[in-house]
N, C-alpha and C positions, 0 to 999 in steps of 0.2 A: 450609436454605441449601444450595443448591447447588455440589459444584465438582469437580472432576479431582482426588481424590485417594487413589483407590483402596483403600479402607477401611471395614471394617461400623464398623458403629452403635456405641457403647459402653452405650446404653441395655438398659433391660428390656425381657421381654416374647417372645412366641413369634415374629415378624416380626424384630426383632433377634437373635435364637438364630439364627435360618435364615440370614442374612446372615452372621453371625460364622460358621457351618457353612462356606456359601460362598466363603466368604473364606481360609479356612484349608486349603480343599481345593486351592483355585486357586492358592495358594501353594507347596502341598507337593506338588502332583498333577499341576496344571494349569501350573507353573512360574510364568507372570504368565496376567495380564489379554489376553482378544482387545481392538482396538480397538472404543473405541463402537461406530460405523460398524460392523465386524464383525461384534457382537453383536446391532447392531437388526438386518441382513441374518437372521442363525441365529434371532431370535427370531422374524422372519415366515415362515420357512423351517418352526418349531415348529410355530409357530401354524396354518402350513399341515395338517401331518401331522394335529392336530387336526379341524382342517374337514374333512378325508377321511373321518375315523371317524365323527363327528356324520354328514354329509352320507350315509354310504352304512349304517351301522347303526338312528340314526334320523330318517333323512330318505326320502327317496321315491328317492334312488340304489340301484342295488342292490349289495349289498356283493360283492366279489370273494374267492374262493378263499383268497388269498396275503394277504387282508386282516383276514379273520377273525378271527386269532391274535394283532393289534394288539393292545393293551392302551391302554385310553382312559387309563388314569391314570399309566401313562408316561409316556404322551404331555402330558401336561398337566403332569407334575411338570419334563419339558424349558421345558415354558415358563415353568415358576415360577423354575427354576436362571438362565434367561440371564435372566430378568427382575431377579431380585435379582445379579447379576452384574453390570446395568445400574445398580442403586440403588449398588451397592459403588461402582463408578467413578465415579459422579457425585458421592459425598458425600451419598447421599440416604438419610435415615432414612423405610426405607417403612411401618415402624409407624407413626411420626408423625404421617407424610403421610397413610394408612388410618385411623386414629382421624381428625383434621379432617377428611377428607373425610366419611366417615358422620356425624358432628355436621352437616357442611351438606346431604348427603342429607336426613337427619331432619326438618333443619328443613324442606328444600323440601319435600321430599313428604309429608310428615306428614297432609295429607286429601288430598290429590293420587289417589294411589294406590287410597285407598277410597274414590272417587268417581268412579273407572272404571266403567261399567259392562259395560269388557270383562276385567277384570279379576274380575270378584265367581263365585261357584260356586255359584250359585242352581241 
């Protein structure tokens, strides 16, 4: 369930640790919460910096100088913080929500996927 109330998980689990982490830094570190709005803005701002690395490491960009020195997994763990910073204020348990989602992944794709046959390593 859903809601505005600014607070990790109280469950178990490595997904609820990260959030209770998040939550307690934003507290003592980060003073409060930026607004949603805010954060979804920082979090395609992340996301972006992301696309850069991919895009110019390994994609057909060519990478720059000044860019080199990026560290992809920085950069990715920026999108994990405002991501879970987003579950924190919404009231959302993103373990929860990531176990049900993989149970309906499962189900969908369950022959799906192996009857690609762009997908196989023949």
């Amino acid at each position: 369930m859903e809601q505005n109330s600014e607070s990790a998980p109280t469950g178990q689990g490595p997904i609820a640790g990260l959030q209770r982490k998040v939550d307690e830094w934003v507290r003592t570190v980060g003073v409060r919460y930026f607004d949603p709005l805010t954060n979804m803005a920082l979090l395609t701002e992340e996301v972006g910096e992301v696309a850069r690395i991919m895009a110019r490491r390994y994609g057909q960009q060519s990478e720059k100088m000044d860019d080199r020195d990026r560290d992809l997994g920085e950069e990715l763990s920026d999108v994990l913080f405002v991501v879970l910073c987003l579950a924190n204020q919404t009231g959302t348990d993103l373990g929860k929500a990531f176990d049900r989602k993989m149970v309906g992944r499962t189900v969908r794709d369950r022959e799906r996927h192996a009857r690609n046959p762009r997908l196989r390593r023949d």
